[in-house]
N, C-alpha and C positions, 0 to 999 in steps of 0.2 A: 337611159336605156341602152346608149349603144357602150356604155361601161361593160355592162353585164354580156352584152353579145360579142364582147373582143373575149371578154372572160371564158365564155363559152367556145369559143372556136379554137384559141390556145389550147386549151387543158382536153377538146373532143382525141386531138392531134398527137400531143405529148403523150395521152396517157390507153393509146387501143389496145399495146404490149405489155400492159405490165402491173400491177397490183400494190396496193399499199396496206404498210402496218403501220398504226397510232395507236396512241394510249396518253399516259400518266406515270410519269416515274417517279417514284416517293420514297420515303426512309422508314425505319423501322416505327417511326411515331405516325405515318400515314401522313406526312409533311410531304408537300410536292419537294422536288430538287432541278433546281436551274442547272445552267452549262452542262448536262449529264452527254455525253457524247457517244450517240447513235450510229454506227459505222455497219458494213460490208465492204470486203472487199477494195475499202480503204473509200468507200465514198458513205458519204453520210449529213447525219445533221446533228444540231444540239436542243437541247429540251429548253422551252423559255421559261418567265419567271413561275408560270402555274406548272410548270415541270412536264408537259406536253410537248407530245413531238410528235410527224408528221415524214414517213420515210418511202418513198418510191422504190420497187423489188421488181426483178423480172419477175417474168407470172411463169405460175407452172416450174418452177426450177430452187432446187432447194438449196438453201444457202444460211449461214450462219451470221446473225447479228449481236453485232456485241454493244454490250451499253459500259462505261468504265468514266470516270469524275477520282479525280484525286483526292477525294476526301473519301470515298468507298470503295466497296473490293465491286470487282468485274463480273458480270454477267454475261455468258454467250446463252443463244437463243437460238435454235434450226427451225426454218419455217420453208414452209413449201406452200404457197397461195395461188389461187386460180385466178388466171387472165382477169381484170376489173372487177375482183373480190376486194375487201378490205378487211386487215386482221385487227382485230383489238387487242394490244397488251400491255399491262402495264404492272410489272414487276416491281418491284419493293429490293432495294440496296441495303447492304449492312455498312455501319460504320467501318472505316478503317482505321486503325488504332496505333499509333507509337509508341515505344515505349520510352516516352520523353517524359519523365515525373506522373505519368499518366493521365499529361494532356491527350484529349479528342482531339484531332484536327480536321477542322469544320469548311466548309466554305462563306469566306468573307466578302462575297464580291460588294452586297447591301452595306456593311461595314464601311468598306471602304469609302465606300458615297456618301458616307455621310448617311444614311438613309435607318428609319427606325422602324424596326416592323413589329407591329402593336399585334399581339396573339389574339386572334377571332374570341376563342373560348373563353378568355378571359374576358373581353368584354362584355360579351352575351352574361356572364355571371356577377359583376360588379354594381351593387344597389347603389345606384344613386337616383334622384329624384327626377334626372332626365337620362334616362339610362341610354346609354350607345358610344360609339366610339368617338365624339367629341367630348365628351362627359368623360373615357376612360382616358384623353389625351390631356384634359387639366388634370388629372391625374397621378400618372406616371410617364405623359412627355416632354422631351429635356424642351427647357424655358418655356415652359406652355404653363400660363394661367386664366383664373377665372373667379369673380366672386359673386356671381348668381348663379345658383342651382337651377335657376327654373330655366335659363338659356341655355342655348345649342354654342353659343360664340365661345372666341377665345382671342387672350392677348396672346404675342410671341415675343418676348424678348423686345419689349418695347412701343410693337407696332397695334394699331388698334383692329377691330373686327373686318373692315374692308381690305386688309392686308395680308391674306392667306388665301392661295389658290386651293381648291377642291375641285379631284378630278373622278370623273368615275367610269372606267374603262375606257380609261384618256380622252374623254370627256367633259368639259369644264361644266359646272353646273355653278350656280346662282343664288342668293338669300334674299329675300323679298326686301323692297327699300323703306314702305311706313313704318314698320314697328317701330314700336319705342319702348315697351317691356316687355323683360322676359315670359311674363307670363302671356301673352297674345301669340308667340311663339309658335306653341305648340310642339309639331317634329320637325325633326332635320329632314333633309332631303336624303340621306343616306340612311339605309335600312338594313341593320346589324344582321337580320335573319336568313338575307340574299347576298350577303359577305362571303368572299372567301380569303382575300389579301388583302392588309391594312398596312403601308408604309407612310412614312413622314420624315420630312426635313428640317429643321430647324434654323434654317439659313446655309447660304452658302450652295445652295442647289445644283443643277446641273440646265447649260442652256433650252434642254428640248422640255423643260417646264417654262409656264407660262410668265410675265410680267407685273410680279408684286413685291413688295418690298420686305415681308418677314418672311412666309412658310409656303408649303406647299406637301398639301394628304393627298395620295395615289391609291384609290382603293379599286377595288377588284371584285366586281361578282362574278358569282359560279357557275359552272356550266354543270346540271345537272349529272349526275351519272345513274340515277335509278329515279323509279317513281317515289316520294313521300308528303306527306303533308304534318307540317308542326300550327301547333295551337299554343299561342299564350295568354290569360286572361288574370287580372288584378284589379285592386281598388280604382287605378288610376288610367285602365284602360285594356285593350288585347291588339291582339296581332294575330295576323292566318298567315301561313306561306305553305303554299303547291308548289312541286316541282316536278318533272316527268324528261322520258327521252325518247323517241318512238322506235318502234323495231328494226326501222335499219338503222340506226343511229346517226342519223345526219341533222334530226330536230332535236333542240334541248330547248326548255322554257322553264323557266321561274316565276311566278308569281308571289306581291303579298302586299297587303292592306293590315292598316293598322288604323286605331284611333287611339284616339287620348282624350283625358277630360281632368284640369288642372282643377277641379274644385277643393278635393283634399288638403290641398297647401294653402291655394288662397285661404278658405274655411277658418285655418290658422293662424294668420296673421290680423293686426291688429285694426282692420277697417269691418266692420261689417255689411257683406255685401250681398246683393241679389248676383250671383254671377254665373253665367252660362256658357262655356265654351264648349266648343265642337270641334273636334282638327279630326282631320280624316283624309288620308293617303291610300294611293293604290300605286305601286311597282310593277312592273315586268321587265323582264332584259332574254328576248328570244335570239337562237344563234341557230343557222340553217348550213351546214357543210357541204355545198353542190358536189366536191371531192378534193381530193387532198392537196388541192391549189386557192381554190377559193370558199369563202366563205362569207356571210353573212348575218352580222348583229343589227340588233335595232333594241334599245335603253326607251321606253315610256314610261312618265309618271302623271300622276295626276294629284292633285292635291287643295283641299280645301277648308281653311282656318274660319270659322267665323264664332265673332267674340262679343260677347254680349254684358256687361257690365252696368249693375246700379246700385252703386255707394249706397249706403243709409248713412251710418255714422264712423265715427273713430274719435277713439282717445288713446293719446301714446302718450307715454310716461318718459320722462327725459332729465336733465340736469346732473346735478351729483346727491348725496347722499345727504349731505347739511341742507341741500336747499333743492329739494326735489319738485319736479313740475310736471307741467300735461296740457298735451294740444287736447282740445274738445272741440270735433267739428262736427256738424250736419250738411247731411247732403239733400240737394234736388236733381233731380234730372237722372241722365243714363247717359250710355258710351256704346255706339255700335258698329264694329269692324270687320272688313274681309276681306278675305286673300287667298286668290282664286290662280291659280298655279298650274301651269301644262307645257310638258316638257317631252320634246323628245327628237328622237337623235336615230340616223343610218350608218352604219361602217361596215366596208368593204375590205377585205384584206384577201391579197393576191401575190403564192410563194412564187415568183417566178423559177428560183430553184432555190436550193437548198442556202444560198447566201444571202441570197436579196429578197425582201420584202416589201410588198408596196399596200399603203391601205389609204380610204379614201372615206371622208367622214363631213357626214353632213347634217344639223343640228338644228332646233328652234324651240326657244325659251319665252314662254308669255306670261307675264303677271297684271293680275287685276286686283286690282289695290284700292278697299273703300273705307275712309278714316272718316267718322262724323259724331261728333256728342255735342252735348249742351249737358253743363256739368254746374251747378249753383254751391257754396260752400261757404256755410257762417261757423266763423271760430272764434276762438278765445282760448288763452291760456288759464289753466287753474294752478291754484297750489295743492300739492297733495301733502298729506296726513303723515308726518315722518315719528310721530311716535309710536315706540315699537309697543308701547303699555294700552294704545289708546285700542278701544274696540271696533274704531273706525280707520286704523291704521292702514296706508295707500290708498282711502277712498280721495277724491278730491273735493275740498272743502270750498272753494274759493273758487268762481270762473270767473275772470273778466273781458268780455265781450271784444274783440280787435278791430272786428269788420268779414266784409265778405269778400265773394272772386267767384266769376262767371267765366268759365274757358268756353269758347264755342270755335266746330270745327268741319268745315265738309272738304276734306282732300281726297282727293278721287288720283291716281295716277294707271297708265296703261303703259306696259313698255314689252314691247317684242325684239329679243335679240336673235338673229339669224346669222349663221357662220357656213363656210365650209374652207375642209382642211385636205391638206393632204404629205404624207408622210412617207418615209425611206428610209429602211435599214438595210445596210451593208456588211457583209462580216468577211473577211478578209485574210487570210493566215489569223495574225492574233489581233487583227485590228479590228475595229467597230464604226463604220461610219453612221450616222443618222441625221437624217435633213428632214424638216418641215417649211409650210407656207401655210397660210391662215387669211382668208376673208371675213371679214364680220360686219353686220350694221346693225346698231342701235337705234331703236324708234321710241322715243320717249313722249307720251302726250301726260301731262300734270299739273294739274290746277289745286291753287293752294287758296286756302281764304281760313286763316285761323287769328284769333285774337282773344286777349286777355283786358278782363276788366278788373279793376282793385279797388274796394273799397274800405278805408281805414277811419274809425270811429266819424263816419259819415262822410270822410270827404276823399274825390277819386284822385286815385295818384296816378299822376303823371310818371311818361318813360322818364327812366334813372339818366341819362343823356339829353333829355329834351328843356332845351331851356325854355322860360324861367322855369326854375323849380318848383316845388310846390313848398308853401311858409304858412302852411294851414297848423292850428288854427290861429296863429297870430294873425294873419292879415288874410284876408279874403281873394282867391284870385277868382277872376270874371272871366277868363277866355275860355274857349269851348273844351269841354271834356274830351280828352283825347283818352285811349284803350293805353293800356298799362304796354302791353305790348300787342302789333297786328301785322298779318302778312298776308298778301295780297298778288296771285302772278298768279299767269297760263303759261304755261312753256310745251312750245312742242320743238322737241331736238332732234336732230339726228347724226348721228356720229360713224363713221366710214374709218374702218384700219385695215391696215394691211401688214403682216406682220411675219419673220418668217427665222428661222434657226439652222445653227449647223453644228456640228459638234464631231469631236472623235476620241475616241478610246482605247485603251491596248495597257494589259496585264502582260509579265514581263518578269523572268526570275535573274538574277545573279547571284551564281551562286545559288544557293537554296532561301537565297531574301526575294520573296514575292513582291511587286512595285506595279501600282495602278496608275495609270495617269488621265485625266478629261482635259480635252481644251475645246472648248465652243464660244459660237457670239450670237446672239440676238439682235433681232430688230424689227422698228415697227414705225408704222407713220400714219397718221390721225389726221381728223379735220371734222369741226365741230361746225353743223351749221342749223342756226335755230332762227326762229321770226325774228325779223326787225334789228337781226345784232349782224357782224362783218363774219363772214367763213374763216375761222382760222386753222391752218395747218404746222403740224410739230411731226418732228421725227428725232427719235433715240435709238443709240449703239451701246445693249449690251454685252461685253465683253466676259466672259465666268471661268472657272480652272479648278481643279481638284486633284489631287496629288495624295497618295497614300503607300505606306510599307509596312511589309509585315517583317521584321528581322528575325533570322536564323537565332533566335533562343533559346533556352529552356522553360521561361516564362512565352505563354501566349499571349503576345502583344501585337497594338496594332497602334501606327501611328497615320494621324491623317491632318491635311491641310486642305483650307478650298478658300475661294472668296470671288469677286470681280465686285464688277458695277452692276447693281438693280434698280432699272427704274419702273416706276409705278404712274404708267399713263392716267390721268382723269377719268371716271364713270363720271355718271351725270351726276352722280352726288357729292362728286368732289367738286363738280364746275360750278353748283348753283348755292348762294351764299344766302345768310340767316333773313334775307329780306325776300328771297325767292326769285332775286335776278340768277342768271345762268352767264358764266366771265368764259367765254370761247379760248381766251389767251391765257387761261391756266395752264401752266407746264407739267410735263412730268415730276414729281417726288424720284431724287436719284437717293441710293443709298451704295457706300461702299462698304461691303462685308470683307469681315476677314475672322475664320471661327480655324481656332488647333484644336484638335480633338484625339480622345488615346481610347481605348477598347482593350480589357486586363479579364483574359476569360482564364478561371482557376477553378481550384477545387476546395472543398471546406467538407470535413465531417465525410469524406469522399463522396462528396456531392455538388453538381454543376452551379459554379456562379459567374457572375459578369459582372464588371466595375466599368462603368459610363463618364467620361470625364470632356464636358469642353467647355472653352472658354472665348470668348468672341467681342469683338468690338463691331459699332454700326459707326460710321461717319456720314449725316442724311444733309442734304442742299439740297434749295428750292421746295423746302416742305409748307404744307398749305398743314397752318396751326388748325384746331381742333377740339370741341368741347364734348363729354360724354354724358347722357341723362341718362338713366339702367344702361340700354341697350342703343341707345340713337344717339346717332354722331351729325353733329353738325362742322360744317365746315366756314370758315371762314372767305372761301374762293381765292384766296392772295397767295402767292410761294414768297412769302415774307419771313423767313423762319428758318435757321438751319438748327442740327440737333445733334445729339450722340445716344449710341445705348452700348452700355461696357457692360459685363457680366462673365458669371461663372454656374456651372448646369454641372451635376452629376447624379449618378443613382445605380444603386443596385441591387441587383436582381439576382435568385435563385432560390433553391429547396429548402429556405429556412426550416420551413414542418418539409419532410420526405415526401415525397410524391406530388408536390404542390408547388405552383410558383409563385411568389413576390415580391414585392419592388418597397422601396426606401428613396425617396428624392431629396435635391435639393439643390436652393437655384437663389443666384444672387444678383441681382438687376439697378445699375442705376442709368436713367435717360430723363435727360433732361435738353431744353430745346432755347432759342437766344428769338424771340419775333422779334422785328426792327430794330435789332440791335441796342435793346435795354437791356440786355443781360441776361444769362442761365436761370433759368428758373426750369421743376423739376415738368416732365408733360404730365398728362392725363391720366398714360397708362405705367408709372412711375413705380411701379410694386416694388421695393426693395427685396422681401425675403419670402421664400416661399420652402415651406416642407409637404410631404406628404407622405402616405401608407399608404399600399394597399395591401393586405395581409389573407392569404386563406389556410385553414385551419381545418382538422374535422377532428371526431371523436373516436379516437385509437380502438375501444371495442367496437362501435361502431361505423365503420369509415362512409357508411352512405350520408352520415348526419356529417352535412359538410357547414363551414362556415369561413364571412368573406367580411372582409372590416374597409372602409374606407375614410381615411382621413387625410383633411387639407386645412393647412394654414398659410394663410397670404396674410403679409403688413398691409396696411390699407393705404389707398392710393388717394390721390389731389382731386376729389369730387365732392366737396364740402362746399364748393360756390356756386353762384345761379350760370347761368349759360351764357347771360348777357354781363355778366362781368369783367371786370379786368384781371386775366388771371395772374398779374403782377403783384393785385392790393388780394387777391384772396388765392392762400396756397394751402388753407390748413386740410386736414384728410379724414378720410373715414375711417372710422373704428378698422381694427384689424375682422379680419376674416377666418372663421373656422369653425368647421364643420365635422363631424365625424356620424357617417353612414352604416349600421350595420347590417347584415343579413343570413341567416339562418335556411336552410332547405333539408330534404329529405327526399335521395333519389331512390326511389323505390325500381326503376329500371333504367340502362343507357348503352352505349357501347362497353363501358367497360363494367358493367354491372348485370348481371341475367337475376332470374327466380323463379321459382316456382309456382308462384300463386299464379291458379289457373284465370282472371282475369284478366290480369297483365299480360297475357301468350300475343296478342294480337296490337303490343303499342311498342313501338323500336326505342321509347322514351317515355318515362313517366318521374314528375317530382314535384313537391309541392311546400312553398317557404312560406317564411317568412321575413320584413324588411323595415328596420324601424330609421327612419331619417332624422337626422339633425338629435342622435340620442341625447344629448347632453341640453338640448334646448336654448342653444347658446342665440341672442338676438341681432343675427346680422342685419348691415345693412349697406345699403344700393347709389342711394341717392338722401339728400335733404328736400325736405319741402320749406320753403322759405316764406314766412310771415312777418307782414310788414307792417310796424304801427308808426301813422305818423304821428301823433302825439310824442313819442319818445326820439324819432328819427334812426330807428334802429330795424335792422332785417334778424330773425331769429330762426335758425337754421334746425327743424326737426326731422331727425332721423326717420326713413321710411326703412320699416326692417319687411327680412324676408322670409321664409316661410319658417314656423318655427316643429317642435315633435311633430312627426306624422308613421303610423301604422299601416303598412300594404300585406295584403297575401298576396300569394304568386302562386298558379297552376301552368304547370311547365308539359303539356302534350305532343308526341311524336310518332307517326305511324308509317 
């Protein structure tokens, strides 16, 4: 409280003479524009990244504001505003044009950082099965993959799912810890409809992001500027989103709720199932302007997954074409899970003047997390019918009985994490300072009690490590039946960081060659203290750099460098290993980045493109190794392990069809990791090649009949083994990955489309598709299930595929 009454007493003082004008500066495409520079009089301010600004005027006295950015031409502005009135304006810039081959010249400041800013529009329209901006970032972003449709996650260039920050309105937010497939999921935390800015990095960051080892997405909701509400409704679920500003405009609110219901896809795939999920989210991010010094955000979410699951049967078809086979199993039992999600966050920002910025951010993330089934499962392999003449050709003729497997499970976890931060920027002639500090505590309560029972032509098999082994059925063993695998712990943790950043910045011509430079350092220091083990404390110094030129050419080019040390402090899920102990003296995962990168923006057909090009090495020490089941990562708890990941990413993008933008990728990955120095072997997330499309199109007579193609091809990765393996003796891989999404609409109204039909006068947006997934019906897959006979002494690894054609409509409302 006494935050807010310094607040107040400041700005009562500074501001009883004099008046202010804000708005929104944007380009001819309705795109905000950064560094736009706000002057009178020679004092002023610059527009930030949503392209707002925020400028103190005598009151009562008229005067001339000029707005001017070296990428567009100049606007001057006469205003005359009454003592503590406030003027809204926000003017639209034209390009500025050279006549250099008839290059635009743009502003690169995002360029230069390395940073990739994924287009709103284009997300919101790209059919994929989990449609949103992680979906549009396996995609078309550089080293970003993925080979489950039904998840929100994504690999980066090596590193696996807990290895990429997401911020939202520089806000870290969270992924729930039980899942373990994608389909339990549901949605992301981040909500495409209450977007306004989508950037990413792909390595090589800048220090005032947080501490992970591959990425980091910077997304941006919007501050309302009029009243509307959008409606989306489909096979697989809807969405609502409100949004409003109030007549003096110092309130904006967004709202939106959405649900989802995966039945469609499961329906699909090859288990038949009773299955009943439910996910259901609500958003808001409200922003209150007391006046043109201070303000007020506050980011709520709520969110609730519960998943309900009961197997009957499955038969999958597997082997090769001479000697074709098939799991046949039956199920008992059922799987019941939730995930009960609440979130939410205050931030204060206070201009002291036109240089300095201070904001003040305080934050709390709780998840409830309930994992329980009893799961019964009798199989047997058949042979199937490979004559193409016979009438009973792919039925299967032959079952032979293997045995069964009882999974049972009641994991319950609760973990509430609480922060608060606080932040400073400085701007300086042409320099940039920026400093943060960060408190955080973790409260971790999690009790584990899961175990695996195996039963093989009658007799239970013992853990693959537990000696004696099992010599059934030659000789009979007598000691007590032990579970195939069990895990048994209560762990309550708490974990204390303190953690904090500095960095600076400064653009710089010589000559007419542009020259960015960053230098910053991070740091942070931990201490793990949980029942019954010793409090351990760690501290790490990251060091980061970014360096970029734009040379005096003909061609528009842009060259950039960046790299430092990243290190990746312990979550609890890194601490606590496959038995359910929790190792206090796990270290940080350091990674040394070093990514070159070029930026080649031309013209073709006299029309805008951009060629994407970098290339990057990881050198990682003290990595705690790692196995992947779909979506669940288990760890090992040891930093026994060092690694690399080398690669090459480029793509490009523009008006292939006229009026339209799309992307062409492609991306070359090898990482592979040495645990206790046995030797290179490839890791987890080992994807060597990946292409992708994303293509939109429409019908030259009729341009509202639009259309959007999505395709991805990944080689497939080292997840062909159980969990409890040695990933030494098993390296073999999964089928390759590939997918291709299409989707068809018909905008009958939008902004850039009006009519006449007099029902449509009253919707600011109306259009209605259609989205056929996985067209080709190609049968990926995720994971192996692995069947074990001991009669033979052999494990038999069946593909679990993932969803296969699936049919949505789509109603697109906007009012």
């Amino acid at each position: 409280m006494s935050f807010l009454v310094v607040f107040f007493f400041f700005t009562s003082i500074a501001f009883a003479q004099t008046a202010t004008i804000k708005g929104t500066v944007k380009n001819e495409e309705g795109k905000p524009i950064e560094d736009v520079s706000v002057i009178y009089n020679q004092k002023g301010t610059t527009t930030d990244s949503n392209g707002t600004y925020t400028l103190s005027l005598p009151a009562n006295t008229e005067v001339t504001v000029i707005f001017s950015h070296i990428a567009y031409t100049t606007l001057n502005k006469k205003v005359k505003i009454p003592k503590n009135r406030n003027l809204f304006f926000s003017p639209k810039l034209k390009i500025k044009i050279e006549e250099i081959e008839t290059v635009v010249v743009k502003d690169k400041k995002d360029d230069a950082q390395g940073i990739d800013k994924v287009p709103i529009e284009t997300i919101k329209k790209l059919p994929s099965a989990n449609a949103g901006i992680e979906g549009t970032l396996k995609n078309i972003g550089l080293g970003v993959s993925g080979n489950n449709e039904l998840s929100t996650q994504y690999n980066v260039r090596g590193g696996n799912y807990d290895e990429n920050l997401v911020y939202v309105n520089g806000i870290e937010v969270y992924r729930p810890f039980l899942v373990r497939s994608g389909q339990q999921e549901g949605l992301s935390f981040v909500n495409p409809n209450l977007t306004q800015n989508v950037k990413f990095s792909a390595g090589g960051f800048q220090a005032k992001y947080g501490d992970k080892l591959s990425s980091v997405l910077d997304i941006t909701y919007k501050k309302p500027k009029s009243f509307g509400i959008g409606l989306e409704a489909s096979l697989l679920g809807g969405s609502l989103t409100a949004e409003g500003i109030s007549k003096d405009q110092k309130l904006t609110a967004i709202l939106g709720a959405r649900y989802r219901n995966n039945s469609l896809f499961v329906n699909k795939k090859d288990i038949e199932t009773n299955f009943k999920p439910n996910f259901t989210d609500v958003q808001t991010y409200i922003t209150y302007q007391f006046n043109n010094k201070f303000s007020l955000d506050f980011l709520g979410n709520f969110s609730l997954n519960n998943y309900k699951y009961t197997p009957v049967s499955r038969e999958t078809k597997f082997g090769t074409i001479s000697d074709p086979k098939a799991l046949i199993v039956n199920y008992r039992g059922k799987e019941t899970d939730q995930y009960l999600t609440l979130f939410g966050a205050l931030k204060g920002t206070y201009l002291v003047n036109d240089n300095l910025k201070l904001e003040l951010t305080s934050s709390a993330y709780n998840t409830q997390e309930e994992e329980h089934y009893d799961i019964l499962a009798f199989y047997g392999i058949g042979n199937v019918n490979a004559d193409f003449g016979s009438d009973s050709f792919g039925d299967v003729e032959f079952s032979q009985a293997i045995g069964s497997q009882l999974d049972h499970a009641r994991n319950d976890l609760d973990a509430l994490i609480t922060n608060i931060q606080v932040k400073a920027t400085l701007k300086k002639d042409k320099h940039l300072f920026e400093f943060g500090a960060k408190y955080q505590l973790e409260d971790i309560k999690d009790r584990i009690v899961e175990w695996e029972v195996i039963d093989s032509a009658g007799f239970s098999l013992r853990p693959p490590n537990l000696l004696p082994n099992n010599d059934e059925p030659y000789n009979s063993y007598t000691g007590p039946i032990v579970p195939f695998t069990s895990v048994r712990a209560t762990n309550n943790v708490q974990i204390n960081r303190i953690s904090g950043f500095g960095q600076w910045s400064k653009s710089t011509y010589i000559n007419d060659t542009q020259l960015w430079f960053n230098l910053g350092v991070r740091a942070q220091n931990w201490k793990v203290k949980a029942e019954g083990i010793e409090e351990k404390g760690h501290t790490v110094i990251s060091p980061r750099a970014q360096f970029a030129i734009k040379p005096d050419w003909k061609k528009d080019m842009l060259f950039r460098v960046s790299g430092g040390y990243y290190y990746q402090p312990p979550f609890y899920r890194e601490l606590r290993d496959s038995s359910g102990m929790v190792h206090p003296e796990v270290k940080a995962q350091r990674s040394i980045h070093f990514v070159l990168g070029n930026d080649y923006s031309f013209k073709l057909w006299n029309r805008p493109f951009k060629l994407v090009t970098e290339a990057y090495y990881k050198s990682l020490t003290d990595v705690n190794p790692f196995t992947v089941d779909n979506v669940q990562i288990r760890y090992r708890a040891e930093n026994n392990a060092k690694a690399y990941a080398v690669g090459f990413d480029a793509r490009i993008n523009g008006e292939f069809v006229e009026g339209t933008e799309s992307y062409f990728s492609f991306g070359y990955l090898k990482t592979e990791e040495n645990i206790d120095n046995q030797g290179y072997i490839a890791r987890p997330t080992d994807q060597r090649l990946k292409f992708a499309v994303l293509f939109q199109d429409y019908v030259p007579n009729y341009p509202n009949l639009k259309m959007y193609l999505n395709m991805v091809y990944n080689t497939g990765v080292p997840g062909g083994s159980p969990s409890y393996a040695d990933p030494y003796v098993f390296q073999s891989r999964l089928k390759d990955y590939f997918r291709s999404d299409i989707g068809m609409s018909y905008v009958f109204k939008d902004a850039e489309n009006t009519t006449n039909i007099k029902w449509l006068e009253n919707f600011k947006e109306f259009s209605l598709g259609i989205e056929l997934f996985n067209m080709f019906d190609v049968q990926n897959s995720i994971t192996n299930t692995w069947v074990r006979d001991i009669s033979s002494s052999r494990s038999i690894g069946i593909p679990n595929y993932l969803s296969g054609r699936v049919l949505n409509v789509k109603l697109k409302i906007g009012l």
